[in-house]
C-alpha positions in Angstrom: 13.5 -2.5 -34.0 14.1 -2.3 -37.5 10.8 -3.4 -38.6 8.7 -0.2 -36.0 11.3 2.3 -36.1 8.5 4.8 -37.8 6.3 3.7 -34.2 9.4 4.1 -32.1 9.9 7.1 -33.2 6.5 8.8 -32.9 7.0 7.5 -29.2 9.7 9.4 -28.6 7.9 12.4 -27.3 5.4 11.0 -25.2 8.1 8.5 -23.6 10.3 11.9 -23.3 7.1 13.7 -21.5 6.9 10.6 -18.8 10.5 10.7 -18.0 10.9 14.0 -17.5 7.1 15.2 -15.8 6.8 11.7 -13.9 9.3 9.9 -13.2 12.7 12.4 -12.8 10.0 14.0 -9.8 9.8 11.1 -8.6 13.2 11.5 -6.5 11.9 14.9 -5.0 9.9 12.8 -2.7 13.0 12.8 -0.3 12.0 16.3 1.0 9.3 14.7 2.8 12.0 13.2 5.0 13.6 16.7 5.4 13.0 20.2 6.9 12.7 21.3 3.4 12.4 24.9 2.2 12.7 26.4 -1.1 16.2 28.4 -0.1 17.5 24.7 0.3 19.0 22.4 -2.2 17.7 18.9 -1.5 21.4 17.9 -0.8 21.4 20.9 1.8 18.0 20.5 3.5 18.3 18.8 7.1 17.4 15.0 7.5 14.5 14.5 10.1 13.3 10.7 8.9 10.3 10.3 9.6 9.2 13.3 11.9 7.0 15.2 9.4 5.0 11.9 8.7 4.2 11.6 12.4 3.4 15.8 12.3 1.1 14.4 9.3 -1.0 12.2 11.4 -1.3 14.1 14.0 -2.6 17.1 12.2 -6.7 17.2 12.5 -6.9 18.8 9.0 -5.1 16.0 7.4 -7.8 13.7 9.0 -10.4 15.5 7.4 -8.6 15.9 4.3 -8.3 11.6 4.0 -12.3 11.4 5.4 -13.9 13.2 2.5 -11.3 12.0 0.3 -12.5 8.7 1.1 -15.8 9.8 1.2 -16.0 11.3 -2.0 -13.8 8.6 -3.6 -16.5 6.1 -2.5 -19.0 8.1 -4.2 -17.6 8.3 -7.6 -16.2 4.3 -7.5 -19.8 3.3 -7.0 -22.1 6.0 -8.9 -19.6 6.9 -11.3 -17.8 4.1 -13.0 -21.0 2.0 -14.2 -21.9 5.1 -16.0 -19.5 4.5 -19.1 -20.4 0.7 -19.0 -24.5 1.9 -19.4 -23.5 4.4 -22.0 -21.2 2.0 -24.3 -24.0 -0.7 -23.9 -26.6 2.1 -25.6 -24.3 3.2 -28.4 -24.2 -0.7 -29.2 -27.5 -1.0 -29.3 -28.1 1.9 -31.8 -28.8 0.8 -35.5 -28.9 4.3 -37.2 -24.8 4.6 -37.6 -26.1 9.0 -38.1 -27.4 8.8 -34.5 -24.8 6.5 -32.9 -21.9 9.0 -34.2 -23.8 12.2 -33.1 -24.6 10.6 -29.3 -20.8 10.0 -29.3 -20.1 12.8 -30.2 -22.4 14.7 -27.7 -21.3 12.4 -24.8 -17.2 12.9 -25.0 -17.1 16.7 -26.1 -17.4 17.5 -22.2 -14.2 16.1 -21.7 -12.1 18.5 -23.2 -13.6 21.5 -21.1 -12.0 22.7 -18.5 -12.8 22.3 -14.7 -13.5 26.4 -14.6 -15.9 26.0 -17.6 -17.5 23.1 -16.2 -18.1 25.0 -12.9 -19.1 27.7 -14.7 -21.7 26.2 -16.7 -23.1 24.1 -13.6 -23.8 27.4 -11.7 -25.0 29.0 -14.3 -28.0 25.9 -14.2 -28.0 25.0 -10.6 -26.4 28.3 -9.0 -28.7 30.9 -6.9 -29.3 32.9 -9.5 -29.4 29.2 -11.9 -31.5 28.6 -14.8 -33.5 25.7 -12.2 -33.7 28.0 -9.4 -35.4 30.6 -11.2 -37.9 28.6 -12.7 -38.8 27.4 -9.7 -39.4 30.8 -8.1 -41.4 31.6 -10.6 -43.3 28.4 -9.6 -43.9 29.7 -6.2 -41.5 27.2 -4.9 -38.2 28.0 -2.7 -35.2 27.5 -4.4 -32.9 24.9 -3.4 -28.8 25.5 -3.0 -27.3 22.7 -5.0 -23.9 24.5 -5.8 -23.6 25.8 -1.6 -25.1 22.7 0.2 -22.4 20.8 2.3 -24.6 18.0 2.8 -25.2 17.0 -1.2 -21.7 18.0 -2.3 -20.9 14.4 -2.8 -23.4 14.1 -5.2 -22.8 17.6 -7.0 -19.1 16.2 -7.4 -20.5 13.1 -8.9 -22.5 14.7 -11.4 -19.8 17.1 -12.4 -17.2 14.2 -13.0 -20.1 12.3 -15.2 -20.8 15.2 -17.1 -17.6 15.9 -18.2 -15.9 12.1 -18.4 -18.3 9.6 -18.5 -18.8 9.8 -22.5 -14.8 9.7 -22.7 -14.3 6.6 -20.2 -17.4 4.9 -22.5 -14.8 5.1 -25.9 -12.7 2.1 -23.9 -15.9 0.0 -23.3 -16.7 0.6 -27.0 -13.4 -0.6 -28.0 -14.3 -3.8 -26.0 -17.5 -4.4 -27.8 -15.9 -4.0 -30.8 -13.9 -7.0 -29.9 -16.3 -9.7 -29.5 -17.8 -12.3 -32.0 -20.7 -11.2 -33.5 -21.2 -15.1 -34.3 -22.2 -15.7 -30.3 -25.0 -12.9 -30.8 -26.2 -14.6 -33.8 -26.1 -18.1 -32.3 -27.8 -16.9 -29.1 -30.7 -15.2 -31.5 -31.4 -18.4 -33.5 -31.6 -20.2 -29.7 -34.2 -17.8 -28.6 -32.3 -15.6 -26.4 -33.5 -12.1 -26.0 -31.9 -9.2 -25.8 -31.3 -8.5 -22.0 -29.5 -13.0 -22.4 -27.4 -11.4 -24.8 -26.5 -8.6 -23.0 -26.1 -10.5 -19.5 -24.6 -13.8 -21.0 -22.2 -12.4 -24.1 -21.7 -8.6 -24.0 -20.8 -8.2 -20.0 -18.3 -11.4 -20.0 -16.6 -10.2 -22.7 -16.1 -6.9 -21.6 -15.2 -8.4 -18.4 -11.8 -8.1 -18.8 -11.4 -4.8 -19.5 -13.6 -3.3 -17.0 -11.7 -4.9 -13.8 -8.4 -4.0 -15.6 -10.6 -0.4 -15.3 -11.4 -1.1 -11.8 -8.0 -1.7 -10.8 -6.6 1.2 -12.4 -9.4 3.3 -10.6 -8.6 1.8 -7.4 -4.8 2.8 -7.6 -6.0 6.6 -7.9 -9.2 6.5 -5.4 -7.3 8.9 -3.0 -6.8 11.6 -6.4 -10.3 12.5 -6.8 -9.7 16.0 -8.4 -7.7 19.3 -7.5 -9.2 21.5 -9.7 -12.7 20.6 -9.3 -12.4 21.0 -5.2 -10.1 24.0 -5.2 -12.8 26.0 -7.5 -15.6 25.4 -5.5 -13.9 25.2 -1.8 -15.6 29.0 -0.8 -19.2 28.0 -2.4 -19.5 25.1 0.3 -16.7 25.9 3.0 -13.1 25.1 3.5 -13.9 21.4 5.9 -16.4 20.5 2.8 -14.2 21.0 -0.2 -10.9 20.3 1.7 -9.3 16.4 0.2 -5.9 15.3 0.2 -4.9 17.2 -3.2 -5.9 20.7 -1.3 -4.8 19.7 1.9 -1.0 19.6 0.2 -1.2 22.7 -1.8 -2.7 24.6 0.8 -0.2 23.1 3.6 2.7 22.8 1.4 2.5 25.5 -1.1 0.6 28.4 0.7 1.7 27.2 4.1 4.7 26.9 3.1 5.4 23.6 5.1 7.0 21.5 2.2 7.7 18.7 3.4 4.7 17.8 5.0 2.7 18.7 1.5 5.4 16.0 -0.1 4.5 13.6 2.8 1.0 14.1 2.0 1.4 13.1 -1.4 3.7 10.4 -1.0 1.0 8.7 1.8 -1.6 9.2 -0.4 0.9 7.0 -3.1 1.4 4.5 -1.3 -2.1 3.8 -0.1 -2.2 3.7 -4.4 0.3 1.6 -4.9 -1.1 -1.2 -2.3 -4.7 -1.2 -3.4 -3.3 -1.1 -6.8 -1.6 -5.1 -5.8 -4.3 -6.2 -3.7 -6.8 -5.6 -6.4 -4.7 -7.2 -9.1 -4.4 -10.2 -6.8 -8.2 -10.4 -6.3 -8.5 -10.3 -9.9 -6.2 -13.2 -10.6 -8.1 -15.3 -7.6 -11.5 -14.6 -10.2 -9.4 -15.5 -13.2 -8.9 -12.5 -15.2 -5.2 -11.2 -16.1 -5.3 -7.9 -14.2 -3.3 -5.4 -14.9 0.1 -7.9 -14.8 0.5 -11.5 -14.7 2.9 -13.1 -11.8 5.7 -15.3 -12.6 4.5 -18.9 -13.7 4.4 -21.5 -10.8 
């Protein structure tokens, strides 16, 4: 304590932003065992256990709202999440340290956009009215509705989430590189091995670690795949299309003003979390790696 004060300190404010954003809400999650509504105090709002959780799953938007959440989740897990892997791999491959820092720096600037500029800008290529379209009517071809088409949405959402995060979620796998011997490269070289051995037999076990810690994490949030990002573009491609579990409790809770079944919403959707979350971790120790926690000693 006396040694990190200075580092103790300087945590101070984040640790103050998780206790009061996070984990304080936390207890607000009893409303979903109420007939809560915003003239209440939570110690005057009725007890009805568990009756808006049966109301929940008995409500045929809520249905839909979990199938394209899971649909969409899918999606991402398996298109998006070897995109940072690829991308750190080519940054480490770079010799020209001019280049490497100026792809960087190209990839991660995205991230700090926000969802209204990034819909913005993807309209303004694939919209209607889109830089693509009207090239190709110029061609003499038809143009295509990317930004309005139910039935590629998944894929539209995809490519939005790479565009913006993919460079950020690559400065981890970086890190990782970082972090291995360049000895093992230099032995494997002087064996014979080529570069795709090195890659396959060095580089991807030891980043091993890190991306099922990665995995895990992103299997804990599966069921948050954006609020923004839907919300914005829910009239281009229709209320059913855009609607996930995120919308389906503002629009329920907020708008409808059926609060407690918005807060059972959410609170389903973290515990689903929560269990994937120690099923994953558990898979994880059965391969060998640490996870995201280690149980007690046997």
């Amino acid at each position: 304590m006396r040694r990190d004060w200075q580092m103790l300190v300087l945590m101070i404010p984040g640790a103050l932003a998780l206790l009061l954003f996070f984990y304080i809400p936390i207890f607000g999650n009893v409303i979903a065992f109420q007939d809560y509504q915003p003239y209440y105090t939570i110690s005057e709002a009725p007890f009805v256990g568990l009756t808006k959780f049966v109301e929940l799953f008995q409500d045929d938007r809520f249905g839909l709202a979990l199938r394209n959440t899971l649909i969409y989740a899918a999606f991402q897990l398996v298109l998006f999440f070897p995109l940072p892997i690829l991308l750190a791999l080519i940054v480490d491959s770079m010799m020209s340290q001019r280049l490497r820092k100026a792809f960087q720096s190209i990839v991660y600037l995205p991230h700090f956009l926000s969802w209204v500029l990034v819909i913005a800008l993807f309209q303004q290529m694939l919209g209607g009215a889109g830089l693509i379209n009207q090239a190709m009517v110029r061609s003499g071809l038809d143009p295509i509705p990317f930004m309005t088409n139910s039935d590629s949405f998944a894929l539209l959402i995809v490519a939005e989430v790479a565009w913006k995060d993919a460079g950020w979620g690559m400065i981890i796998f970086l890190a990782a590189l970082a972090s291995i011997d360049q000895s093992l490269y230099e032995s494997a070289a002087s064996d014979g091995a080529g570069r795709f051995r090195r890659t396959w037999h060095i580089t991807l076990p030891g980043m091993r670690p890190v991306i099922v810690l990665l995995l895990i994490l992103n299997l804990g949030s599966i069921l948050t795949v954006g609020f923004e990002q839907f919300i914005l573009q829910r009239d281009a491609v229709g209320a059913d299309t855009a609607e996930v579990l995120d919308t389906y409790s503002y629009y329920t809770g907020v708008i409808g003003g059926d609060w407690s079944i918005g807060a059972a919403a959410g609170l389903a959707k973290g515990i689903v979390g929560t269990i994937l979350i120690l099923l994953a971790n558990k898979v994880a120790h059965l391969l060998g790696e640490d996870g995201i926690y280690r149980g007690r000693p046997q």
